[in-house]
C-alpha atoms as a printed R data frame, in Angstrom:
    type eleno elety resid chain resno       x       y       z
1   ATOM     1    CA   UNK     A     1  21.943  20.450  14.534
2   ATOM     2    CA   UNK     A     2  23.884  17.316  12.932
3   ATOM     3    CA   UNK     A     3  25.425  18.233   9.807
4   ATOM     4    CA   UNK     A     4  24.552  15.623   6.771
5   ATOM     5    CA   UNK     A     5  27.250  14.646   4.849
6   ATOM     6    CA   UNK     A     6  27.647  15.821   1.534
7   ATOM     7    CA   UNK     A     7  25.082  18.616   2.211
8   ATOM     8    CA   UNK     A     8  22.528  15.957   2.256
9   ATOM     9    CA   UNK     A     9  18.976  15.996   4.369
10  ATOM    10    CA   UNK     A    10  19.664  13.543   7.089
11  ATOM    11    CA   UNK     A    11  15.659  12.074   6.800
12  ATOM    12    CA   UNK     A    12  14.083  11.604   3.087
13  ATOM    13    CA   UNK     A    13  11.717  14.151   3.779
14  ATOM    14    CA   UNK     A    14  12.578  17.085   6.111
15  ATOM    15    CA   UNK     A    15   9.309  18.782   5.510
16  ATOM    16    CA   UNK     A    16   7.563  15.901   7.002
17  ATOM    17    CA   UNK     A    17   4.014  16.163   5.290
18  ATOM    18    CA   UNK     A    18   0.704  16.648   7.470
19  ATOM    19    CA   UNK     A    19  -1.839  14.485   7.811
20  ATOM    20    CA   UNK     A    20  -3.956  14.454   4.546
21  ATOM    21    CA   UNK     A    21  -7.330  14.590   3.974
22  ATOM    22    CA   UNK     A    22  -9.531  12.051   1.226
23  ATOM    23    CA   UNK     A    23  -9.660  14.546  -1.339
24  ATOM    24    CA   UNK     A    24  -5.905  15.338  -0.724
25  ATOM    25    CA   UNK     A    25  -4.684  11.311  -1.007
26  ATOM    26    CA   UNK     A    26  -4.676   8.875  -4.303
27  ATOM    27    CA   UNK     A    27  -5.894   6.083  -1.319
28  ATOM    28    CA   UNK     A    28  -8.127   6.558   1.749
29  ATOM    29    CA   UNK     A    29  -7.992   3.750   4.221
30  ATOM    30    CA   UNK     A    30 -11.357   3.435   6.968
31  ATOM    31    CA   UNK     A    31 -10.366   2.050   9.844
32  ATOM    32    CA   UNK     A    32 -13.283   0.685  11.909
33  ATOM    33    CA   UNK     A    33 -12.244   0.621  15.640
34  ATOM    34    CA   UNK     A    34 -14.124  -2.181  17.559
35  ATOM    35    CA   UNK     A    35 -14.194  -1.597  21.647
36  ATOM    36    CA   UNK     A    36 -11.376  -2.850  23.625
37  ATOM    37    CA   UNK     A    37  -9.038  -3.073  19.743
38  ATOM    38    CA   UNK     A    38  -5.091  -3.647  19.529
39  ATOM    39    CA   UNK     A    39  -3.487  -0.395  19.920
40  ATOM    40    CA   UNK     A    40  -0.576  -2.271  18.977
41  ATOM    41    CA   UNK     A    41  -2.796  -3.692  15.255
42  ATOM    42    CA   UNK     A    42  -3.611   0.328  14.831
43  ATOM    43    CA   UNK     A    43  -0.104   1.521  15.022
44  ATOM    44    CA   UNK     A    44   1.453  -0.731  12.559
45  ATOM    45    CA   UNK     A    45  -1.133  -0.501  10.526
46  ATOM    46    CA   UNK     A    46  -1.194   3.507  10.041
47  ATOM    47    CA   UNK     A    47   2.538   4.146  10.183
48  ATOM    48    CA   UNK     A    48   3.647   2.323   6.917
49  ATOM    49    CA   UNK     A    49   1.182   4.766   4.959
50  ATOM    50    CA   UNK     A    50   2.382   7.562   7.008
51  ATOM    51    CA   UNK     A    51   6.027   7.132   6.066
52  ATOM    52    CA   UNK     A    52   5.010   6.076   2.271
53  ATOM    53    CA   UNK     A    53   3.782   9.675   2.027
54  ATOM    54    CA   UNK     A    54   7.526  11.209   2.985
55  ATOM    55    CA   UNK     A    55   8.104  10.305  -0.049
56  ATOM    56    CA   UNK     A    56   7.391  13.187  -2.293
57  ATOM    57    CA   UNK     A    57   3.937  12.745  -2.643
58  ATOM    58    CA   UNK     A    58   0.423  12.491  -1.266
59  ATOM    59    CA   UNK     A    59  -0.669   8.926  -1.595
60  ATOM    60    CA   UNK     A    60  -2.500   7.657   1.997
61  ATOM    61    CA   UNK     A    61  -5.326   9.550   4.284
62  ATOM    62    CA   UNK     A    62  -7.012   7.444   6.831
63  ATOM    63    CA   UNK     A    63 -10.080   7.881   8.898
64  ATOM    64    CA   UNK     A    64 -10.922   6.679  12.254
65  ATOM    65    CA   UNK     A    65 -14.810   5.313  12.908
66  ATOM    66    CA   UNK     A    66 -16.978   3.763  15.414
67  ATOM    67    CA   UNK     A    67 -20.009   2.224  15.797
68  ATOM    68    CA   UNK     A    68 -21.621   5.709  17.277
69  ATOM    69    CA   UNK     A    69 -18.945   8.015  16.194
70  ATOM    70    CA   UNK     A    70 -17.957   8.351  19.537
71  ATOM    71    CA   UNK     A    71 -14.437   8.083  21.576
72  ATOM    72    CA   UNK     A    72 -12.998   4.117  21.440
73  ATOM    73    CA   UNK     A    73 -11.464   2.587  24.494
74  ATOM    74    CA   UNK     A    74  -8.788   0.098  23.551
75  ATOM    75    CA   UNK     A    75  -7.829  -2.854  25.531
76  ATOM    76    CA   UNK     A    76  -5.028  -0.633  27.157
77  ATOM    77    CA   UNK     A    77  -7.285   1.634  28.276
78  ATOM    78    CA   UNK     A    78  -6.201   4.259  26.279
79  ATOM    79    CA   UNK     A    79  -9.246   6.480  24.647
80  ATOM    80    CA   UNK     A    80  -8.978   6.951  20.896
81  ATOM    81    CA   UNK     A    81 -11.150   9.636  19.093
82  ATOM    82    CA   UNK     A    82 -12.418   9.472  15.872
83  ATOM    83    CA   UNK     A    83 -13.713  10.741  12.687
84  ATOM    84    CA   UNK     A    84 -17.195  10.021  12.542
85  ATOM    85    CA   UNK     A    85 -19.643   7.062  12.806
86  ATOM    86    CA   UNK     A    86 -19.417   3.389  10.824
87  ATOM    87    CA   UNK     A    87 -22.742   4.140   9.207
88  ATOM    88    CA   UNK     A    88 -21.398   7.468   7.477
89  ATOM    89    CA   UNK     A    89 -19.033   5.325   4.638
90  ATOM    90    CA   UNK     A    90 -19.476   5.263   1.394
91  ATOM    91    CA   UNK     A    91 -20.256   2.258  -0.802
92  ATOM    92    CA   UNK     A    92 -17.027   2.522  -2.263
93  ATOM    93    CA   UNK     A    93 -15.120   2.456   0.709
94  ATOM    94    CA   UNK     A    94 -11.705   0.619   1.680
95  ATOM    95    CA   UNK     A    95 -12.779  -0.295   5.208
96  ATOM    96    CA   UNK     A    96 -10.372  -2.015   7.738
97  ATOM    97    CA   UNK     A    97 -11.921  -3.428  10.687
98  ATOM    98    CA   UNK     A    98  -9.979  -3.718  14.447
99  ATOM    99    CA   UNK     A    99 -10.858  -5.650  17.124
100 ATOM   100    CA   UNK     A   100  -9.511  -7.679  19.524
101 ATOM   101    CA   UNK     A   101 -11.334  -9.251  23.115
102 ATOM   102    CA   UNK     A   102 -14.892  -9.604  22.358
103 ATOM   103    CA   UNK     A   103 -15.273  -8.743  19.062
104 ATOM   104    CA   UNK     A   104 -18.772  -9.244  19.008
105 ATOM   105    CA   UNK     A   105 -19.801  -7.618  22.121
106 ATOM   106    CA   UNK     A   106 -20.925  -3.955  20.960
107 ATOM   107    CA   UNK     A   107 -21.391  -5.200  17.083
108 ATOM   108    CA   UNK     A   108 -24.721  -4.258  16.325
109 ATOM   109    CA   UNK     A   109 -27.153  -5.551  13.129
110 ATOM   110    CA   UNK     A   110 -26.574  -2.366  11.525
111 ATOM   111    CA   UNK     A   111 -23.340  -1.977  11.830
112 ATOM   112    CA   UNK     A   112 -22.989  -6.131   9.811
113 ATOM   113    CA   UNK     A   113 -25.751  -4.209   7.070
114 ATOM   114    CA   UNK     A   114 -22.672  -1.467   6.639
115 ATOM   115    CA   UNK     A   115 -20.457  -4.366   6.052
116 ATOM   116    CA   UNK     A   116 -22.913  -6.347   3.687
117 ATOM   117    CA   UNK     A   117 -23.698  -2.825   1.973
118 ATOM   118    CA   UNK     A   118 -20.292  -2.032   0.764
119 ATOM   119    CA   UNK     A   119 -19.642  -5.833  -0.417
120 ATOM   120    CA   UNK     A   120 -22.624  -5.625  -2.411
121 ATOM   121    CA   UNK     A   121 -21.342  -2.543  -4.161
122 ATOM   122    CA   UNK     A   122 -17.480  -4.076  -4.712
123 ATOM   123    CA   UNK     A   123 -16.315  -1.813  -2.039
124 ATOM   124    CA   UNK     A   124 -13.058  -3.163   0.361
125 ATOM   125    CA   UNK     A   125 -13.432  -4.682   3.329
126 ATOM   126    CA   UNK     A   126 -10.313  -5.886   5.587
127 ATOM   127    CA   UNK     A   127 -10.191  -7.259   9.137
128 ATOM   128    CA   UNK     A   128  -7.276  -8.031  11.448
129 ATOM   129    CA   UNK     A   129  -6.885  -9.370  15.111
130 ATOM   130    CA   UNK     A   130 -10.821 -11.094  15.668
131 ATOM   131    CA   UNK     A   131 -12.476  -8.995  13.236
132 ATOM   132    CA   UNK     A   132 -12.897 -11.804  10.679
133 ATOM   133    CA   UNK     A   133 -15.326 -13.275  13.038
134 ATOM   134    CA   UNK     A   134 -16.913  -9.990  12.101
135 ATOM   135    CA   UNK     A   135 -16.581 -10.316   8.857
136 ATOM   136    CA   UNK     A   136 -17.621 -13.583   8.883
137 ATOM   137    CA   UNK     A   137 -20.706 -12.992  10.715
138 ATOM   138    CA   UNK     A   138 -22.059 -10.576   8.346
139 ATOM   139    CA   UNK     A   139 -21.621 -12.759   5.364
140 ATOM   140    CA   UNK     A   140 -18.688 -11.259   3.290
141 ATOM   141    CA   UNK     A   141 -15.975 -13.399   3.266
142 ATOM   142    CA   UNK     A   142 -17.389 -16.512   1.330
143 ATOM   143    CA   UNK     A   143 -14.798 -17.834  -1.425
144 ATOM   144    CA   UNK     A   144 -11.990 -16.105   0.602
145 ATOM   145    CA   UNK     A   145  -8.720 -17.380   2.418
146 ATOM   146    CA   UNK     A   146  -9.178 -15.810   6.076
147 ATOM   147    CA   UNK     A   147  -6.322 -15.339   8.087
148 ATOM   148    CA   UNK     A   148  -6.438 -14.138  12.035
149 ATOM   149    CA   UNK     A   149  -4.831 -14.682  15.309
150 ATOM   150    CA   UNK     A   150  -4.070 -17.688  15.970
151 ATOM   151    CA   UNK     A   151  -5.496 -18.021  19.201
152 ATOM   152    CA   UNK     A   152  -8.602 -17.515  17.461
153 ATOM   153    CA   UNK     A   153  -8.787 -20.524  14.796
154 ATOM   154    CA   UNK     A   154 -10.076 -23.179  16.866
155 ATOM   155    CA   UNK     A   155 -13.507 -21.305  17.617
156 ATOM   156    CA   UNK     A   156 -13.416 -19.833  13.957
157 ATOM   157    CA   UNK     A   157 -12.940 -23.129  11.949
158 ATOM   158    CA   UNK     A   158 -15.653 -24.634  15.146
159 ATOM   159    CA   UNK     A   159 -18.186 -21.782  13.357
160 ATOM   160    CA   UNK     A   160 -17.634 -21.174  10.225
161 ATOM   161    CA   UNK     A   161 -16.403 -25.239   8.796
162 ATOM   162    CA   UNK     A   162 -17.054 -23.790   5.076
163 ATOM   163    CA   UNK     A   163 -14.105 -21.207   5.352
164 ATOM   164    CA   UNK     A   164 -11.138 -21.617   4.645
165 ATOM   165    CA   UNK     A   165  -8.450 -20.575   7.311
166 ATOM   166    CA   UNK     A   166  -4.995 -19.529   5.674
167 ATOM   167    CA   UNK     A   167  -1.923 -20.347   7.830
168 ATOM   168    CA   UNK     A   168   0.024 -17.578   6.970
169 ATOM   169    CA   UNK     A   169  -0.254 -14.092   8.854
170 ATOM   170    CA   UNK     A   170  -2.590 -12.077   6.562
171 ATOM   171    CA   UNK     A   171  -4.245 -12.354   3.307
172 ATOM   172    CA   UNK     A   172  -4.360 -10.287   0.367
173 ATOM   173    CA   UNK     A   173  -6.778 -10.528  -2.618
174 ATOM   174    CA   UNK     A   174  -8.728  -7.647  -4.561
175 ATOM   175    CA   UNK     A   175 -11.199  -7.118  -2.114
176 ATOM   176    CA   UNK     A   176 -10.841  -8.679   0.833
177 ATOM   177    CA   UNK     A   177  -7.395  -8.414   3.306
178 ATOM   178    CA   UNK     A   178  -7.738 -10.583   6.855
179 ATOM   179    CA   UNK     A   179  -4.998 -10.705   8.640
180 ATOM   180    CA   UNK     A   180  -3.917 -11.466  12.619
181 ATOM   181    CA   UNK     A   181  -2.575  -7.984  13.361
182 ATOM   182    CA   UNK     A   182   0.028  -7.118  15.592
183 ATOM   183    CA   UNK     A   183   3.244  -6.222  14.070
184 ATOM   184    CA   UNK     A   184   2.324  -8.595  11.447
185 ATOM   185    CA   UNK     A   185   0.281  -5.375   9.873
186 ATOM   186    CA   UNK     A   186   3.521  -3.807   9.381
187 ATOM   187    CA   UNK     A   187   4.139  -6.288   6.339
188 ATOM   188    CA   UNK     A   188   0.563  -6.150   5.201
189 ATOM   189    CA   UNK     A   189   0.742  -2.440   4.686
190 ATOM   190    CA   UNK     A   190   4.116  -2.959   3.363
191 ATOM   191    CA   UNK     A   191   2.561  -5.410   0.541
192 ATOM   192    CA   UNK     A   192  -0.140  -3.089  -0.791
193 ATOM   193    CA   UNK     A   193   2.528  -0.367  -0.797
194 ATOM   194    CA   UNK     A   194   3.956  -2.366  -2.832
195 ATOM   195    CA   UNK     A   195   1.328  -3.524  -4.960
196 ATOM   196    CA   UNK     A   196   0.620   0.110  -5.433
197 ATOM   197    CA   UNK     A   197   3.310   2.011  -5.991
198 ATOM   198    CA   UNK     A   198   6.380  -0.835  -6.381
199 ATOM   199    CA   UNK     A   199   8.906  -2.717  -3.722
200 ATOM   200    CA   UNK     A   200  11.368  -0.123  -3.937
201 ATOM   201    CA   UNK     A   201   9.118   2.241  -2.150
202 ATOM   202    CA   UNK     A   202   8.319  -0.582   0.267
203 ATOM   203    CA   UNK     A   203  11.133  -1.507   1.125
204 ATOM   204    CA   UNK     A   204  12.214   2.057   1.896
205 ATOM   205    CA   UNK     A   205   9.420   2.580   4.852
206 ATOM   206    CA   UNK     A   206  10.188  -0.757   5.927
207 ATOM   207    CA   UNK     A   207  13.727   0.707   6.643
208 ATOM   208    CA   UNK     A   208  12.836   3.866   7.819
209 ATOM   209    CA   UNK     A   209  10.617   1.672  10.517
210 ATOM   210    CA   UNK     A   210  13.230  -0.029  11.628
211 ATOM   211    CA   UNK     A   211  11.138  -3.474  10.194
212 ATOM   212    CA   UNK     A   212  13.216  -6.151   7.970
213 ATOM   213    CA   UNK     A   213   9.968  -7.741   5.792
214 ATOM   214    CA   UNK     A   214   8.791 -11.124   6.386
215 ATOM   215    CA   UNK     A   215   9.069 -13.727   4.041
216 ATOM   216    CA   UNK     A   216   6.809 -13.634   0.611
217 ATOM   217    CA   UNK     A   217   4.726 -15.989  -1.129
218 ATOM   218    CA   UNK     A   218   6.063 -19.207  -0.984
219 ATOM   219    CA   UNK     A   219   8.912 -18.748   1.957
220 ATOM   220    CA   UNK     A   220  11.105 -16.647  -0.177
221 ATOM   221    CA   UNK     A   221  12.896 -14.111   1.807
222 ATOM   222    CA   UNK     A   222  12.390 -10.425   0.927
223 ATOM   223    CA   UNK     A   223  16.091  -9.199   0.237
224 ATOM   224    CA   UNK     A   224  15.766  -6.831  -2.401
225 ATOM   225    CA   UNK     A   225  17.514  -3.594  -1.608
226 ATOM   226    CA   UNK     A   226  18.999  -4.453   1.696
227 ATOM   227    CA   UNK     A   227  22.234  -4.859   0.596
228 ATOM   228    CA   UNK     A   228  22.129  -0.764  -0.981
229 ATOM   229    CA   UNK     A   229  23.267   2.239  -0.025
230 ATOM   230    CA   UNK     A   230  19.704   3.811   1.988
231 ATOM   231    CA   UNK     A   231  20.350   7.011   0.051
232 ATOM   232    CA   UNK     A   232  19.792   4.866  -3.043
233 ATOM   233    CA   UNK     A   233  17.194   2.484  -1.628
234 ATOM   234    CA   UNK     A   234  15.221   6.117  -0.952
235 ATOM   235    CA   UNK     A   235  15.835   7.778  -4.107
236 ATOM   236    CA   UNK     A   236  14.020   4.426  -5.674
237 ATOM   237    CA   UNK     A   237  11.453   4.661  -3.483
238 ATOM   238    CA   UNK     A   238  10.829   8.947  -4.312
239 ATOM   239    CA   UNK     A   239  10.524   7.583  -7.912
240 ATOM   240    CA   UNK     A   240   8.257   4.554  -8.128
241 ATOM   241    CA   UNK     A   241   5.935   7.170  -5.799
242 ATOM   242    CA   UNK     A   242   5.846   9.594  -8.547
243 ATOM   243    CA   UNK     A   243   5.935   7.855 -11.794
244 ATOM   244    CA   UNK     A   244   2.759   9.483 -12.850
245 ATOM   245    CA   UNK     A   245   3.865  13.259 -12.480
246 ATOM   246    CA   UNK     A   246   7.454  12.618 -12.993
247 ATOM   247    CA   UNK     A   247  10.107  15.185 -10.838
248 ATOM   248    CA   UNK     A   248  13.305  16.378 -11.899
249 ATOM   249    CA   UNK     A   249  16.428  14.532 -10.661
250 ATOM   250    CA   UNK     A   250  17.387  17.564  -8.367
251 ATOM   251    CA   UNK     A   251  14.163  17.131  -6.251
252 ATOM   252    CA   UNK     A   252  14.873  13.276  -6.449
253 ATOM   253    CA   UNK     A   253  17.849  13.799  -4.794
254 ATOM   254    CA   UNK     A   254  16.180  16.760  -2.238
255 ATOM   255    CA   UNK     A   255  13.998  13.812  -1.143
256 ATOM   256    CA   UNK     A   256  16.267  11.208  -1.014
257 ATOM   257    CA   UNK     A   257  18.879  13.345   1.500
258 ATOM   258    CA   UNK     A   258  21.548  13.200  -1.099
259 ATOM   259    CA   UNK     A   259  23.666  15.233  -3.521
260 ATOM   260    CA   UNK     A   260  23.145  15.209  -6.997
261 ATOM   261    CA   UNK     A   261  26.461  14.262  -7.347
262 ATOM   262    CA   UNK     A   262  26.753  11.645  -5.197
263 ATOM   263    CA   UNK     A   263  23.816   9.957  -6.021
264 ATOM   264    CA   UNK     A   264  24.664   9.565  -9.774
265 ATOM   265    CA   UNK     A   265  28.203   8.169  -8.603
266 ATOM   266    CA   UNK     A   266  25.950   5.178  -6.414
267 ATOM   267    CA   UNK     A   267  23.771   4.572  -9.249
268 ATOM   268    CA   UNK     A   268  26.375   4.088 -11.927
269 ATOM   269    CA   UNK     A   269  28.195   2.142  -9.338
270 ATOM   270    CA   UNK     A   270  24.910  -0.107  -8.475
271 ATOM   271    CA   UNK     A   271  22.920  -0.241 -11.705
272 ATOM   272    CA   UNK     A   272  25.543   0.578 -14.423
273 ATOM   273    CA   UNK     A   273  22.996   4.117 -15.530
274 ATOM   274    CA   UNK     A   274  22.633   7.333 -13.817
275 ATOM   275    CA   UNK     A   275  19.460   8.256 -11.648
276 ATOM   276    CA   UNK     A   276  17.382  10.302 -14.994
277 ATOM   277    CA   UNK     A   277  18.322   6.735 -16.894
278 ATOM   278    CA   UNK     A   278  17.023   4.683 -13.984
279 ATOM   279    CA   UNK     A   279  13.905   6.891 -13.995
280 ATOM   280    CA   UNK     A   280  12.902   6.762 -17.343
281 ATOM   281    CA   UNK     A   281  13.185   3.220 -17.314
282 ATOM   282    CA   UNK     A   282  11.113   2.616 -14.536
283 ATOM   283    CA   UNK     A   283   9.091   4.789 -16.044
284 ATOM   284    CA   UNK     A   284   8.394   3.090 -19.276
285 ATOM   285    CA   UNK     A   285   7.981  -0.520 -17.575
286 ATOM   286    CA   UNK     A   286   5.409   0.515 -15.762
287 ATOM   287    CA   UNK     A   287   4.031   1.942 -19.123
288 ATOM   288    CA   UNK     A   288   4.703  -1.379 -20.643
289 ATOM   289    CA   UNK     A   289   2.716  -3.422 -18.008
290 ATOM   290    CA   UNK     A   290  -0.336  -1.009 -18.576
291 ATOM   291    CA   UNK     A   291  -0.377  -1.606 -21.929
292 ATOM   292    CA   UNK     A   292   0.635  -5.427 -21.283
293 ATOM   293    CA   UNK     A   293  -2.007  -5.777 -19.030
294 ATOM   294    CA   UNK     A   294  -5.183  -3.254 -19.698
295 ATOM   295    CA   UNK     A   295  -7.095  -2.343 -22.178
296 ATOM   296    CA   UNK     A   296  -5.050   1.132 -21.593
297 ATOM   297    CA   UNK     A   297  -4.806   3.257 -24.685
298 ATOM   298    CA   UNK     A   298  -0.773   4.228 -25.821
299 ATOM   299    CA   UNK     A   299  -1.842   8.027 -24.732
300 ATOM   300    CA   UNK     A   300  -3.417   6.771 -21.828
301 ATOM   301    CA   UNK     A   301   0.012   4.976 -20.765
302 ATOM   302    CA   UNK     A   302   2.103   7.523 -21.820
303 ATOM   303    CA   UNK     A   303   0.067  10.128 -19.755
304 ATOM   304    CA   UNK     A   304   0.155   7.735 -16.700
305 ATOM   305    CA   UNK     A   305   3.563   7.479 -16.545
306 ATOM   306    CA   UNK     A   306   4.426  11.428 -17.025
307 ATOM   307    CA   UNK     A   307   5.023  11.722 -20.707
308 ATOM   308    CA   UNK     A   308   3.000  14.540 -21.699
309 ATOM   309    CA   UNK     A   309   4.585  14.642 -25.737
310 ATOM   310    CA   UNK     A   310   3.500  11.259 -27.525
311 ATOM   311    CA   UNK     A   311   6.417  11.548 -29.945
312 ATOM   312    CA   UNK     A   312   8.909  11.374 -26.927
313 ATOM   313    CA   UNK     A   313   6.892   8.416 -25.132
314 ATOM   314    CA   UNK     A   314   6.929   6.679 -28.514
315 ATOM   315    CA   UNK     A   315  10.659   7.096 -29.167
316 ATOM   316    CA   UNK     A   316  11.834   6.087 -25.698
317 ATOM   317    CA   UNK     A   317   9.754   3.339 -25.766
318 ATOM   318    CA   UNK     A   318  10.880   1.704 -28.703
319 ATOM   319    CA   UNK     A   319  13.960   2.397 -27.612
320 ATOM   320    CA   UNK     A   320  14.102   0.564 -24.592
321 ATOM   321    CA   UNK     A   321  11.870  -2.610 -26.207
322 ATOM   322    CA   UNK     A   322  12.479  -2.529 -29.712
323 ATOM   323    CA   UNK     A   323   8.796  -2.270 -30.600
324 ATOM   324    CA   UNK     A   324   6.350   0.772 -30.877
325 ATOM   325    CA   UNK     A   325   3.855   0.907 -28.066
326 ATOM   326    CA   UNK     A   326   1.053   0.337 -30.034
327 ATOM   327    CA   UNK     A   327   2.298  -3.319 -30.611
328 ATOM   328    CA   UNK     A   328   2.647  -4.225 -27.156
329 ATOM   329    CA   UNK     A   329  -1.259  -2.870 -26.663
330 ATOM   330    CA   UNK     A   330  -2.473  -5.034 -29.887
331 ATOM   331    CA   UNK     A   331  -0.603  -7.815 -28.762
332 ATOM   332    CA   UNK     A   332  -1.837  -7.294 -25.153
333 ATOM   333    CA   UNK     A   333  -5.455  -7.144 -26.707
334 ATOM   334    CA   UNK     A   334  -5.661  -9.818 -28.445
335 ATOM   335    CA   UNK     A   335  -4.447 -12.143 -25.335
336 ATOM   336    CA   UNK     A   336  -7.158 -10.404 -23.101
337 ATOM   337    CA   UNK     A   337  -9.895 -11.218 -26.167
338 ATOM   338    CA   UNK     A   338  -8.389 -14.857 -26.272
339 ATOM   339    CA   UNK     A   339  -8.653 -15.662 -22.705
């Protein structure tokens, strides 16, 4: 065994979790696997939520489906079993669908009335590779920017004129996500990681995958953390992944593979505060753009970001913004009532 320096864990999570379950996960991700699909689309898009959950806390489950619920030959060949059939989900559910040659072959009509049945009820529905043509077919993606492979926009934009085709690799909006799969799923996992949980956390499985992020909206590079220590980079991560049930620095450290010590001596040096001042900061932003945003009650905020004494929140808050948090929910109020 290779002795960490420092006494520190040489991974951010030596207990690697297991695989969780719906009930055990904050998100559940379907993943609909077409005959003949990428294996290459599936990987990258299941191991970013497998290393987000290193982390320190149980925040992605998947599920694999079929058409029958049956075993799913990929285009390599390789067999792939799964969960349980298509027709099994949920209204509610955050479905991805994979595909890849002939998309349409084995797509049945009730398989598209699955599709149409969960965008009638506001439910999620994703597709990468060909599966917009899916998508597409079964009526859900009017009003939506579609991305997909690109050797698969000629004979899209040829059938469906009135949709728009994005040119970038994948798509993001409340509920819809296209995208052309590959290793370009590795960035659109990493993007609703970080629309869930922060870029910190993000940008942490991106490094632990080996995977330097593509560029953002508008061309900018994504360069936020590359230039920090990776014990830090993973000690922000452990944090933005539990701001709701906040841990105590020693287990922040645990996770990250770092001394207590040593950590605090990277932070001052990096951010001028130690890691329980970094914490509670982040902490009370994210309070600040619920009650910014939302119609989120101060107890409400204060709860979801792992105050559980009012008085506390209250004084820390105005501390940090020079206002109570009831003024930031008025004023966030009365903008929501204006627009």
């Amino acid at each position: 065994m290779i002795d960490a320096p420092d006494g520190a864990w040489p991974y951010p999570r030596p207990d690697s979790p297991p695989l969780l379950t719906p009930e055990q996960a904050e998100y559940t991700l379907d993943v609909w696997l077409v005959p003949r699909f990428s294996m290459l689309t599936l990987f990258c898009l299941l191991e970013p939520l497998r290393v987000a959950n290193r982390f320190g806390r149980d925040l992605f489950a998947w599920r694999l489906l079929s058409a029958d619920g049956e075993a799913v030959v990929a285009s390599n060949g390789v067999r792939i079993d799964v969960d349980g059939p298509l027709e099994s989900l949920e209204d509610s559910a955050r479905l991805m669908v994979v595909s890849s040659y002939e998309a349409e072959a084995t797509v049945r009509f009730q398989d598209r009335a699955v599709l149409r049945r969960i965008a009638a009820h506001g439910g999620w529905l994703g597709g990468l590779d060909t599966a917009p043509f899916i998508l597409a077919r079964a009526g859900v993606l009017e009003g939506c920017r579609v991305a997909l492979h690109w050797e698969s926009v000629p004979a899209f934009r040829l059938e469906f004129p009135e949709l728009e085709i994005s040119p970038v690799r994948y798509e993001f909006d409340a509920t819809r996500m296209t995208g052309s799969g590959g290793a370009a799923s590795i960035d659109m996992m990493l993007e609703w990681i970080e629309r869930a949980y922060g870029p910190a956390l993000a940008d942490a499985v991106g490094r632990q995958l080996v995977h330097e992020r593509g560029r953002g909206e508008g061309g900018a590079p994504r360069h936020r953390y590359w230039d920090l220590p990776r014990s830090v980079v993973r000690a922000l991560a452990v944090m933005e992944a539990n701001l709701v049930q906040a841990l105590p620095i020693p287990e922040v450290c645990r996770l990250a593979g770092q001394s207590q010590r040593q950590l605090t001596r990277l932070f001052q040096r990096h951010f001028g505060e130690t890691p329980r001042q970094c914490y509670l900061g982040m902490r009370l932003d994210r309070a600040r753009q619920l009650l910014a945003d939302s119609r989120c009650l101060v107890t409400e905020a204060a709860l979801a970001t792992g105050f559980t004494q009012p008085a506390h929140f209250t004084r820390a808050y105005r501390s940090r913004f020079e206002e109570a948090p009831s003024v930031t929910a008025e004023r966030g109020s009365s903008v929501e009532q204006g627009a």
